[in-house]
C-alpha positions, 0 to 999 in steps of 0.5 A: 500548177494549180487552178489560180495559176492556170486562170491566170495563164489562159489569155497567153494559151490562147495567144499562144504567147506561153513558153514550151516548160509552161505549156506543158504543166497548164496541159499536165493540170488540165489532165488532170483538172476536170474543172480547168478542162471544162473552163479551157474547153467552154473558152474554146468553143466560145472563141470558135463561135465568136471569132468572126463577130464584133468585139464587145468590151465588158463595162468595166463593173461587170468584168470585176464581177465576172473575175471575182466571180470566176476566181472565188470558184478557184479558191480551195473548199474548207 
């Protein structure tokens, strides 16, 4: 699995709508990615902290921006 995969799969983790074979790689990858355990655990503690409060829709530029921005840090270093 690699970074990519894992971003991409983070919505149904946290749904817990991810089937048991992939559950196990995305924690087999987060064991061993220092970045994705860090993304997975900010993600955590942001959903903790905001559970209870109003939901907030993105503009749809700044989503963009933000994906982009998040994905292009995924992409491997030459």
């Amino acid at each position: 699995m690699t970074c990519t995969d894992f971003l991409s799969k983070l919505t149904d983790y946290f749904d817990g709508q991810i089937d048991a074979d992939l559950l196990v790689k995305v924690k087999q990858h987060i064991a061993e990615c220092h970045h994705c355990e860090v993304v997975l655990d900010t993600t955590s503690q942001t959903i903790a902290i905001y559970r209870d409060s109003e939901i907030y829709e993105f503009p749809s530029d700044l989503r963009e921006r933000l994906h982009a921005s998040i994905m292009s840090k995924c992409q491997p270093r030459r």
